[in-house]
N, C-alpha and C positions, 0 to 999 in steps of 0.2 A: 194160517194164523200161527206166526212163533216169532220166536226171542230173533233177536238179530245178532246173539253170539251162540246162541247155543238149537236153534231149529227144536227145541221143544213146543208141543202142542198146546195151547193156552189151557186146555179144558183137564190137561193133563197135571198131576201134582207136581209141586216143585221138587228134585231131588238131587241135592250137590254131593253126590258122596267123596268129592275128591277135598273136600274143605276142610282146611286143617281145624281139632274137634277146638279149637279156641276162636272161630269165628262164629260170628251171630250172625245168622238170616236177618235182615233188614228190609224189610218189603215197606217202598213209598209212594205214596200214590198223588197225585196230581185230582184236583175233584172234577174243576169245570169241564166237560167233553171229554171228560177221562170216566168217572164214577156216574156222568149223566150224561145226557142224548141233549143237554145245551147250556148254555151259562144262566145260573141263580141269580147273580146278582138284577138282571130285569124284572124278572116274578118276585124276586123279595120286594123292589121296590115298588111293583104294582101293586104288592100283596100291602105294605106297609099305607097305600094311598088309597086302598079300598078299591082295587078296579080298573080297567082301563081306559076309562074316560078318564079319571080324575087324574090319572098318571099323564097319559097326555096335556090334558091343561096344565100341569103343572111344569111339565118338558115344557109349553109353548110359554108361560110366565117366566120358565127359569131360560130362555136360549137368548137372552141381552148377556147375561153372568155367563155364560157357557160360551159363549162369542171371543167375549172380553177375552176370558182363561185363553182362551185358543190361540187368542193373540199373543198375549204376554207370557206365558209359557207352556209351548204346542206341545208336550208331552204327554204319555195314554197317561202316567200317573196323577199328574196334575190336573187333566179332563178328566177321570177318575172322582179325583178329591172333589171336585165342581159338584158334578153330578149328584154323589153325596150330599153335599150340600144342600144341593137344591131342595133337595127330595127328605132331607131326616133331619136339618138341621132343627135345634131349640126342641128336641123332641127328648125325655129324657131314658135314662137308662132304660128302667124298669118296664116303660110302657115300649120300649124296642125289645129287648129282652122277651118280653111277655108275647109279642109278636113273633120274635127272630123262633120262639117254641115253638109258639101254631104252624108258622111258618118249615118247622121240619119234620112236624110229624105229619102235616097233612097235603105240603105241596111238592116238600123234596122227591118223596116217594116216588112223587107222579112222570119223572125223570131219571127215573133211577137206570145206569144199562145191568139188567140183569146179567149179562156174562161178566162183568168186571166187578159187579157186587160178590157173585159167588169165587171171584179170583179172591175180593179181600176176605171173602170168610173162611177159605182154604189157607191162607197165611193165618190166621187168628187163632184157625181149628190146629192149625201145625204150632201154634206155641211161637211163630216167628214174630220178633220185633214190629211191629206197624206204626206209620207216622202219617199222617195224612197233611200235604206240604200245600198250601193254596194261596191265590192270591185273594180269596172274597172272605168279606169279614166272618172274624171266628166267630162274628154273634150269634147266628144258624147254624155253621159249621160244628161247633160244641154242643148242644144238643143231636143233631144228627147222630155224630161220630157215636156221642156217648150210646144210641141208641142200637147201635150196629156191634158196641163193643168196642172201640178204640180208645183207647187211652192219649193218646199222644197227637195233638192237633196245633201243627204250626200256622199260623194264616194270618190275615191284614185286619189288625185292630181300631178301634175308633179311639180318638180323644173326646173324654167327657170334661166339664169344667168340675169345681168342688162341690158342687150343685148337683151332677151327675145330671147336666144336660150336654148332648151331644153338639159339640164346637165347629164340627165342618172340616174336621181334617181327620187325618192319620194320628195314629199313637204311633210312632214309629214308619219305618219307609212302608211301601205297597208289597207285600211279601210278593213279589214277580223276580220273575229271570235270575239276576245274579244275586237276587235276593234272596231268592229259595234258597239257594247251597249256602249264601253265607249265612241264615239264621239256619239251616240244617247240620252245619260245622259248630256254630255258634253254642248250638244247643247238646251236641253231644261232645263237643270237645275236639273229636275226632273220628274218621270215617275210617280208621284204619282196623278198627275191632271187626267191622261187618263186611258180609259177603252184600251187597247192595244190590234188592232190584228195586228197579224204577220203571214205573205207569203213568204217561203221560201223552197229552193228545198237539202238542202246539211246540212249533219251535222253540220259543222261548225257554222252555224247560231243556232245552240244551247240555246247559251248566250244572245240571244234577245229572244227566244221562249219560256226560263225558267219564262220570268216578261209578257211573255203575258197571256190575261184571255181569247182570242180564237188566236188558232195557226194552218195554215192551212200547210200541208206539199205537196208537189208537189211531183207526183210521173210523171218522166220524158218519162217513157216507153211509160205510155198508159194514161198520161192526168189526171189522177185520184188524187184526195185529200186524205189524211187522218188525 
């Protein structure tokens, strides 16, 4: 279990002594199959549906809409937005909201990987920068974070109308892939102040691993780092 630049031991503290004293430790973390043992975004939506019967009827009512999307634009994020849809749309803030809470203090947990939990609290407890970089909406993710102590939560927003009922789309793109690094540049201006690690479990996060100078890869099977 180590860095793939530097063969340090995961379990072990992080310690850069060669970093000129004007760089910041920048620790970012990736949540789905990085910070948990599967993707949220299904259990939020079961959790939001009351269960999974009623999740499935609702998959089998919403897969004509889901068909369609597929057709007309095969992309994960646009069958993403569908999905959404199906499942939250006309629902309004408050009563998401009010869920997305239940939903982290009492389901996230249950997912939680303890080794990469105590990696973030060892960056937290070091005073180091923390960002948690996601593609699943910050509606749960912001609670969570806040619970653990992070301050700083990039992730995939919903649009509500002025009504503060949920529309069926994105407030902005799907915070994935090349979208991670450009809202993570976006957001600090620039990556040239920090010394960068990065946690992540899925290709796609690629494009943040390429600017990190330790990059940890989760291997989901069996817990392991590389």
């Amino acid at each position: 279990m180590s860095s793939s630049s530097s063969n340090t031991p995961l379990s072990s503290p992080t310690t850069i002594s060669h970093l000129p004293s004007t760089k910041q430790i920048l620790a970012v973390f990736d949540f789905d199959g990085t910070l948990t043992t599967c993707d949220s975004l299904q259990l939020f939506l079961k959790f939001a549906c009351g269960g999974t019967y009623p999740f499935l009827l609702k998959l089998l009512l919403g897969l004509p809409k889901l068909t369609l999307a597929a057709i007309r634009k095969p992309t994960r994020d646009a069958l993403k937005e569908t999905i959404l849809s199906i499942f939250l749309h006309g629902k309004c803030y408050q009563e998401l909201q009010n869920l997305a809470d239940l939903f982290a203090s009492a389901v996230l947990p249950t997912i939680e990987r303890p080794q990469l939990i105590s990696r973030l609290h060892h960056h937290l407890n070091a005073h180091h920068r923390v960002i948690l970089l996601s593609a699943s909406p910050e509606l749960y993710l912001l609670p969570w974070a806040r619970k653990h102590g992070i301050q700083e939560v990039l992730a995939t927003r919903l649009k509500f109308n002025s009504n503060g009922v949920f529309i069926g789309h994105f407030d902005g793109p799907n915070c994935r892939g090349r979208e991670k690094l450009r809202r993570l540049q976006t957001y600090l201006g620039s990556l040239q102040p920090y010394h960068l690690i990065a946690y992540a479990d899925s290709h796609s996060d690629r494009f943040i691993m390429q600017h990190a100078q330790e990059k940890f890869y989760i291997n989901s099977n069996n817990d392991s780092f590389h």
